[in-house]
C-alpha positions as CSV (number, residue, x, y, z in Angstrom):
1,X,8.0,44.3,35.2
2,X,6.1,46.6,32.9
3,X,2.2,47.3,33.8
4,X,0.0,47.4,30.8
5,X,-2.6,50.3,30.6
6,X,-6.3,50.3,30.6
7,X,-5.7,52.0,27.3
8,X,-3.2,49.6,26.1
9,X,-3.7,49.0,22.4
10,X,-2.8,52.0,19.9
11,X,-3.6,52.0,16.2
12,X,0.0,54.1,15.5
13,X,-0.3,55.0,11.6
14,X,1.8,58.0,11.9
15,X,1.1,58.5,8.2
16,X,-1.2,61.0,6.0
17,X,-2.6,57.5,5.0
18,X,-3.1,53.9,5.3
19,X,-2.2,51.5,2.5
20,X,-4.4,48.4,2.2
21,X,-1.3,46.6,3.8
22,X,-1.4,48.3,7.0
23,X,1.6,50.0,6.0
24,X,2.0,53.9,6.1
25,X,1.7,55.5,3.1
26,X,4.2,59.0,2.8
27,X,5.1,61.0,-0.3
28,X,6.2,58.9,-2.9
29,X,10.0,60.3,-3.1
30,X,10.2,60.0,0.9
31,X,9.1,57.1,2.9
32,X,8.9,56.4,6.3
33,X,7.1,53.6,7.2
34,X,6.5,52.8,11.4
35,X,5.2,49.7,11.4
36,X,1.6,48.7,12.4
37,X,0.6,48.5,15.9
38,X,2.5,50.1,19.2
39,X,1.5,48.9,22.8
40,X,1.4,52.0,25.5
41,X,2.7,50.2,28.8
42,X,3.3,52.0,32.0
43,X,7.5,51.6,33.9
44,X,6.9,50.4,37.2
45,X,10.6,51.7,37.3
46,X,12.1,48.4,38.6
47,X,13.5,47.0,35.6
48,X,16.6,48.3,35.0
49,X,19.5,47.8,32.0
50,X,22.8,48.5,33.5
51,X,25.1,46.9,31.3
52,X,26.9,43.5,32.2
53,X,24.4,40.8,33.4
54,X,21.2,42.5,33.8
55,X,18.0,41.4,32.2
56,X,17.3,42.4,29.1
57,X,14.5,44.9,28.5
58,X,13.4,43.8,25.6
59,X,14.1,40.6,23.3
60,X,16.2,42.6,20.7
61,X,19.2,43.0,23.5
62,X,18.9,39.2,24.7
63,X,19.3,38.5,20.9
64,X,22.6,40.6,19.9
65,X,24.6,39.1,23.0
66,X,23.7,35.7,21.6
67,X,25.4,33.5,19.2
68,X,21.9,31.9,18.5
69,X,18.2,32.8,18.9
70,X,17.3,29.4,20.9
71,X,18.7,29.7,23.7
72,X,18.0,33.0,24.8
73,X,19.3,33.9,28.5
74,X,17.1,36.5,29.3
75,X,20.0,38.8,30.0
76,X,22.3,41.7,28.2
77,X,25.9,41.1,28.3
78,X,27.3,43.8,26.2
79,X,30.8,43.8,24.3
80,X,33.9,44.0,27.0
81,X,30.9,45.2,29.8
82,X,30.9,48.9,28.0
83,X,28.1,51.3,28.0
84,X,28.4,54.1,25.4
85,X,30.2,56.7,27.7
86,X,32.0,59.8,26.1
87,X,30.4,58.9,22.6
88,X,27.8,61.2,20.8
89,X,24.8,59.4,18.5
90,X,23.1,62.2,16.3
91,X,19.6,61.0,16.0
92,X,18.0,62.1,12.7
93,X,14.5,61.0,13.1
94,X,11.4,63.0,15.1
95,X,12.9,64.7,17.4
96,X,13.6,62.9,21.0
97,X,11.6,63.7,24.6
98,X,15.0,64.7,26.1
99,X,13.4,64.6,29.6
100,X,12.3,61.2,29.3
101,X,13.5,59.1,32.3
102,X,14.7,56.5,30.0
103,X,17.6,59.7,29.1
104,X,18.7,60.3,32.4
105,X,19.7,64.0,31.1
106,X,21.9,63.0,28.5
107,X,19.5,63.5,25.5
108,X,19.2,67.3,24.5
109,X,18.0,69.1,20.8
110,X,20.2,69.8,18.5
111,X,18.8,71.5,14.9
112,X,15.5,71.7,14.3
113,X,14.6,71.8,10.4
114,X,11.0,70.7,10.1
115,X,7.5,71.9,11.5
116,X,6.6,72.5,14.4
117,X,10.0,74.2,15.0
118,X,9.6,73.2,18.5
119,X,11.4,71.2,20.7
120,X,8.6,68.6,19.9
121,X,8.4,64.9,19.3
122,X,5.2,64.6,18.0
123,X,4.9,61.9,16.1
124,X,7.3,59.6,19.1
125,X,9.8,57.7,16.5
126,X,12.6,59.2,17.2
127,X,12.2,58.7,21.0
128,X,11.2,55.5,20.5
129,X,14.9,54.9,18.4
130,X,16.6,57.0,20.9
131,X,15.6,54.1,23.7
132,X,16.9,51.6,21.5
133,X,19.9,53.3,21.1
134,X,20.8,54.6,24.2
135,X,17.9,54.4,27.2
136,X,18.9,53.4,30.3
137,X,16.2,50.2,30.5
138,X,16.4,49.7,26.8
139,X,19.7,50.8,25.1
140,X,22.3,48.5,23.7
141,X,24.5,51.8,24.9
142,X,22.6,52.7,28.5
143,X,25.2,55.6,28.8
144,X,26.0,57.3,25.8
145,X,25.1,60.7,25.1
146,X,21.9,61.9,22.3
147,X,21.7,64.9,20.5
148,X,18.1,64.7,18.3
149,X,18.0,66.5,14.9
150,X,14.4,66.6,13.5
151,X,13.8,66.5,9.9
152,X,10.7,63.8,10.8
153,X,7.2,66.4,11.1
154,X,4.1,65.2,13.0
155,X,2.5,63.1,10.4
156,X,6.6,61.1,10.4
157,X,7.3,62.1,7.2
158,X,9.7,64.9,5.4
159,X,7.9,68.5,4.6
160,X,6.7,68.5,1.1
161,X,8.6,71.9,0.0
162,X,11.7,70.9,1.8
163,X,12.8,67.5,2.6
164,X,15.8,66.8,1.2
165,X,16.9,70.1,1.9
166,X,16.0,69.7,5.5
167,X,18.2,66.2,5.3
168,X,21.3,68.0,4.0
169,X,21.5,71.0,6.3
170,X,21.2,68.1,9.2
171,X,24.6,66.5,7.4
172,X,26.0,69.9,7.2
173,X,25.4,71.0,11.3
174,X,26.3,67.6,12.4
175,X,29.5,67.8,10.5
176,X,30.7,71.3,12.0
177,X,30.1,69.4,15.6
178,X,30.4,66.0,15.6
179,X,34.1,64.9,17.1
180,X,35.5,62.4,14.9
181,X,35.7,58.7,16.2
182,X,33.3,59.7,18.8
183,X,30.2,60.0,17.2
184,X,27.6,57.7,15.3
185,X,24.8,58.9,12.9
186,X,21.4,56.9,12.9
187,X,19.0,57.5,10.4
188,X,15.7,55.3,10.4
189,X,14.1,56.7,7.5
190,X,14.4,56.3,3.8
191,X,14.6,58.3,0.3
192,X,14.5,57.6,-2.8
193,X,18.3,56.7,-4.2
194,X,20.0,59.9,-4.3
195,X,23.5,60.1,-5.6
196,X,24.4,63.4,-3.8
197,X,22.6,62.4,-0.7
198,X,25.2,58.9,-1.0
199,X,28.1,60.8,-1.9
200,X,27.5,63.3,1.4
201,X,27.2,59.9,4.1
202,X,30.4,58.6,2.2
203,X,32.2,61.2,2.7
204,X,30.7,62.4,6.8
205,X,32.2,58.2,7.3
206,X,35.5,58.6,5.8
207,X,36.5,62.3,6.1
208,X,35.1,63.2,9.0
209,X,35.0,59.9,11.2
210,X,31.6,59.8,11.7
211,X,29.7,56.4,11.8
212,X,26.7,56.1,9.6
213,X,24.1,54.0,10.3
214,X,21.2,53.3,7.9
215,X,17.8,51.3,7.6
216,X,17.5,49.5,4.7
217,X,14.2,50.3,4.9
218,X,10.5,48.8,4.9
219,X,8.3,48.2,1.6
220,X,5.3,47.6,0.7
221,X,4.1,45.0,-1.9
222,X,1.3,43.4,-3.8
223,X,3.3,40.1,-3.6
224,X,3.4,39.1,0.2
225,X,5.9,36.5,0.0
226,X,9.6,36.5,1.0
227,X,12.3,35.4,-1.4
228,X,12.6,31.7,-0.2
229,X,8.8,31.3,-0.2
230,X,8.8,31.8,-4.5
231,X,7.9,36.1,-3.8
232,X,9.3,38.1,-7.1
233,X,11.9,40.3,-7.9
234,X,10.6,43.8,-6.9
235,X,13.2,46.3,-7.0
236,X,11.8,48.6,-4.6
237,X,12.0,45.9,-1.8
238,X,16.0,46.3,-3.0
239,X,17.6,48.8,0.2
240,X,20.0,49.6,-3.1
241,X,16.8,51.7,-4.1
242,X,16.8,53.8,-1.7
243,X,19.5,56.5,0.1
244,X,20.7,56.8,2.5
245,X,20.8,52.4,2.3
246,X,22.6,52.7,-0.7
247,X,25.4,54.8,0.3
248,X,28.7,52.2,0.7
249,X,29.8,53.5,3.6
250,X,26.9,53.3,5.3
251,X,26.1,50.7,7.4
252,X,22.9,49.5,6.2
253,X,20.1,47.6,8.6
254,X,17.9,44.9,8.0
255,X,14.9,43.6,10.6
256,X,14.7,40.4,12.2
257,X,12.1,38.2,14.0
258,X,11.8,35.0,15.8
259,X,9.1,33.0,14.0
260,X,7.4,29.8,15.7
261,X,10.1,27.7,15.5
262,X,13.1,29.6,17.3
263,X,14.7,30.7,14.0
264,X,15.7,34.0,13.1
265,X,13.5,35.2,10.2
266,X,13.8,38.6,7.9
267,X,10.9,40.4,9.3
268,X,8.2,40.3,6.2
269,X,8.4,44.1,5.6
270,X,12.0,44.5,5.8
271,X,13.7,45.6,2.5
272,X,16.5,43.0,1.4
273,X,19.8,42.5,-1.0
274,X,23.0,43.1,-1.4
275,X,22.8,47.0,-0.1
276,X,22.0,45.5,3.4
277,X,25.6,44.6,5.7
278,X,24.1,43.6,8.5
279,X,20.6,42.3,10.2
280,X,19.3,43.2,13.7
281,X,16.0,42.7,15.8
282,X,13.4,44.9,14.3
283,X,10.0,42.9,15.6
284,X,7.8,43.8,18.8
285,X,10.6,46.1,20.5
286,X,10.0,47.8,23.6
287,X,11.3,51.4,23.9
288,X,10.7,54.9,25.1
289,X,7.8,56.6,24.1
290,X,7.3,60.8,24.9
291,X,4.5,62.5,26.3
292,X,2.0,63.4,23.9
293,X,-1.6,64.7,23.2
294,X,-3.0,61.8,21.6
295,X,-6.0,64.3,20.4
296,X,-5.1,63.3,16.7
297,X,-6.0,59.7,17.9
298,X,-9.9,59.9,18.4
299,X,-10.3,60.0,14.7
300,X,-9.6,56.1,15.2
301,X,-11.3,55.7,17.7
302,X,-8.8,56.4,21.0
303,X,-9.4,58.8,23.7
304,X,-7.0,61.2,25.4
305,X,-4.4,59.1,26.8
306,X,-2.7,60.9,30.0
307,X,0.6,62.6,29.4
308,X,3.9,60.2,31.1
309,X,7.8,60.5,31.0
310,X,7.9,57.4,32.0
311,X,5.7,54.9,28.8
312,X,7.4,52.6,26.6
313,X,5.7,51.2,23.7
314,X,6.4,48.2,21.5
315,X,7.3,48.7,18.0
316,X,8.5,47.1,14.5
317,X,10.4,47.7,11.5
318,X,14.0,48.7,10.2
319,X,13.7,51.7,11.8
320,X,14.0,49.6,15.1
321,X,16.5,47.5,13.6
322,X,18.9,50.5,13.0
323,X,19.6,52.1,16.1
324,X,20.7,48.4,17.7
325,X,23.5,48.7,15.0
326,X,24.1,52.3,16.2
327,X,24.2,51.3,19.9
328,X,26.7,48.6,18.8
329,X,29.1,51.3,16.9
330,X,28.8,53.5,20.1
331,X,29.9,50.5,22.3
332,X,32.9,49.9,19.6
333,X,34.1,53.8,19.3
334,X,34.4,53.6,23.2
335,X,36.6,50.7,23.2
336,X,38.9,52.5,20.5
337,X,38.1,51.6,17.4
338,X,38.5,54.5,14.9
339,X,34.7,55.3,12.6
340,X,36.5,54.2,9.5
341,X,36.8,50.6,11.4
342,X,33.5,50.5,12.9
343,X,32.0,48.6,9.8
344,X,34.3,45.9,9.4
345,X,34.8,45.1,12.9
346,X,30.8,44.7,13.2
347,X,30.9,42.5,10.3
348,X,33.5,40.0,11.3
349,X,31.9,40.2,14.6
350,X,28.5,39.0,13.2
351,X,26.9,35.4,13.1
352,X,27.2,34.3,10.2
353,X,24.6,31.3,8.7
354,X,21.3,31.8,11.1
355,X,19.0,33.8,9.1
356,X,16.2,32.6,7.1
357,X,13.9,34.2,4.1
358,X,16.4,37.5,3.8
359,X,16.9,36.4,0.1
360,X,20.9,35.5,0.1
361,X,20.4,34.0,-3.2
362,X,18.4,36.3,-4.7
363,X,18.9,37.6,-8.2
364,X,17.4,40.0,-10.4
365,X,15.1,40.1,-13.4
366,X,18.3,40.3,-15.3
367,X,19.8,37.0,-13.3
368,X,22.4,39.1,-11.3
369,X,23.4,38.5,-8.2
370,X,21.6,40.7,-5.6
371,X,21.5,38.8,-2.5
372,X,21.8,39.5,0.6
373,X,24.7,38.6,3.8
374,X,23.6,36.2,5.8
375,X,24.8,37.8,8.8
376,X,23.4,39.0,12.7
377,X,24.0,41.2,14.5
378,X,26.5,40.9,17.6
379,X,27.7,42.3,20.5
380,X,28.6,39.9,23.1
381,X,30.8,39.8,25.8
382,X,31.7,36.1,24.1
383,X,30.9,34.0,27.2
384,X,27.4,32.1,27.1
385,X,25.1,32.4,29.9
386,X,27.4,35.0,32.1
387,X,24.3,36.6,32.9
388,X,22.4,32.9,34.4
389,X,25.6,31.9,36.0
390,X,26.1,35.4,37.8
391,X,22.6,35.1,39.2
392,X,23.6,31.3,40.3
393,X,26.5,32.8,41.8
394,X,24.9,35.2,43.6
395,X,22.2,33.5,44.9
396,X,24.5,30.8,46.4
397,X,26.4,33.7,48.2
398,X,23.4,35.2,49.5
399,X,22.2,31.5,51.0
400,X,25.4,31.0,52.8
């Protein structure tokens, strides 16, 4: 379905620097780390995500409508067949390229607190959540509305001389608009632990029925390992590090991946413990990506890719975990459910028991308990293979 193009692989550090991990290096009191690698590909504009028994645009929506990684169905069957209309998700990220076709006209700008103070995504994150979110081919929520609030500058980091600042004034104008148990927060980003920053997502969740939605955040480490495999303690690999992760009435996201033998895994860069509620595909995601001048990109190597409304690229981390947790709380507001519930309901709803290496018996240097839920993400319609026996169905109709 998707064509790649003749410039297909881009080196997509959206960092001042590179860390000898690969990782991208920010400020040290605000990182954002976009993972690695992103792969430009071209919508032939046939595959479609509708909602209720399509195929799935990318493998993080086969996996959330299924109990277990192996089988996957190829499809999306979301919760009760609902698609995100009449809710609101608040993107705090980049910026989003509102005239994407992925949007279909229901992404606009809201406040715009960072450089360029444009109606600019130039660094493409927060498109790239956006789709994730909400994109007609890619969304867990195809039809729910996007408002983007940039605090994210070019380089996909905060501004040096006002960051935080930037952050709060985003809380304050999505308070004064945001209509309570109809909108969801998602922030895929992560600062260092701030108890004020905390104490303002508590109180957007609980007084002003606003879902938050948090990534618990990528690190970067000298040790390589994972919990299981004998890595250390590190505490900055602990989401309860960093805000908004650590905030309790957050919902906090931890990434996923399928490893070689069909098991869910903690993606390697993924943050971990007992901060982190819930776990959600965060590996080789394909989403909406905005027009850009990729001038910046010939100092590795690239050359002026042509401008499109229509690319999707692939991407990895938390902060492509998150925003399939904020599709899900969309999909649950429309069926009813009050913000203050949102949490709990996607909890109970989880799979429990089918993760490996996300350190659920982890404990610190000082032998605490720290470890993290074994749960995944999901956000089924509850009926295996709907989507395959539709298509069986339909087929046998169309041969009579």
């Amino acid at each position: 379905m998707f064509k790649i193009s003749s410039k297909v692989i881009l080196a997509f550090f959206l960092a001042i620097a590179a860390s000898t991990d690969g990782h991208s290096t920010l400020n040290a009191e605000s990182d954002v780390v976009l993972e690695n690698e992103f792969v430009v590909v071209e919508d032939d504009g046939v595959q479609r995500n509708l909602g209720g028994g399509n195929k799935a645009a990318n493998w993080g929506l086969d996996r959330i409508d299924e109990r277990k990684l192996d089988p996957l169905d190829g499809c999306y069957d979301p919760y009760k067949g609902l698609d995100g209309t009449g809710i609101t998700v608040y993107v705090i990220d980049s910026g989003i390229r509102t005239r994407h076709e992925e949007f279909e006209g229901r992404a606009s700008w809201g406040r715009i607190l960072t450089n360029p103070r444009k109606k600019l995504d130039c660094s493409g994150h927060g498109t790239h959540v956006a789709g994730i979110i909400g994109g007609k081919t890619y969304g867990v929520a195809p039809k729910v509305n996007l408002v983007a609030v940039k605090v994210l500058n070019c380089d996909n980091g905060f501004d040096d001389n006002g960051g935080f600042d930037d952050i709060m004034q985003a809380f304050k104008w999505i308070k004064e608009r945001a209509v309570p148990d109809k909108s969801v927060v998602n922030m895929s980003w992560g600062w260092s632990k701030n108890e004020t920053m905390n104490k303002e997502v508590n109180e957007m969740a609980t007084d002003h029925g606003i879902v938050m939605v948090a990534s618990a955040r990528n690190y970067r480490s000298d040790d390589p390992k994972d919990p299981d495999e004998g890595g250390v303690y590190d505490v900055d690999r602990q989401a309860c590090s960093w805000s908004p992760a650590s905030a309790t009435k957050a919902i906090t996201v931890g990434a996923t991946m399928e490893n070689d033998n069909m098991l869910d895994k903690k993606r390697r860069s993924s943050n971990w413990g007992s901060c982190v509620d819930i776990w959600a595909p965060g590996n080789d995601i394909m989403s909406a990506f905005p027009n850009l001048d990729w001038s910046w990109g010939r100092k590795f190597g690239y050359d002026y890719v042509s401008q499109s409304d229509t690319w999707a690229i692939v991407g990895s981390g938390t902060s492509m975990a998150t925003p399939f947790v904020a599709g899900a709380a969309a999909l649950l507001l429309q069926d009813g459910y009050k913000a203050i519930e949102v949490k709990q309901k996607l909890l109970d709803m989880a799979t429990p028991g089918q993760l490996k290496g996300i350190g659920d018996k982890l404990k610190d240097t000082n032998g605490n308990d720290v470890s993290s839920p074994n749960l995944m993400l999901y956000i089924g319609d509850g009926v295996a293979n709907t989507c395959n026996r539709r298509r069986t169905e339909e087929f046998l109709r169309g041969s009579k």
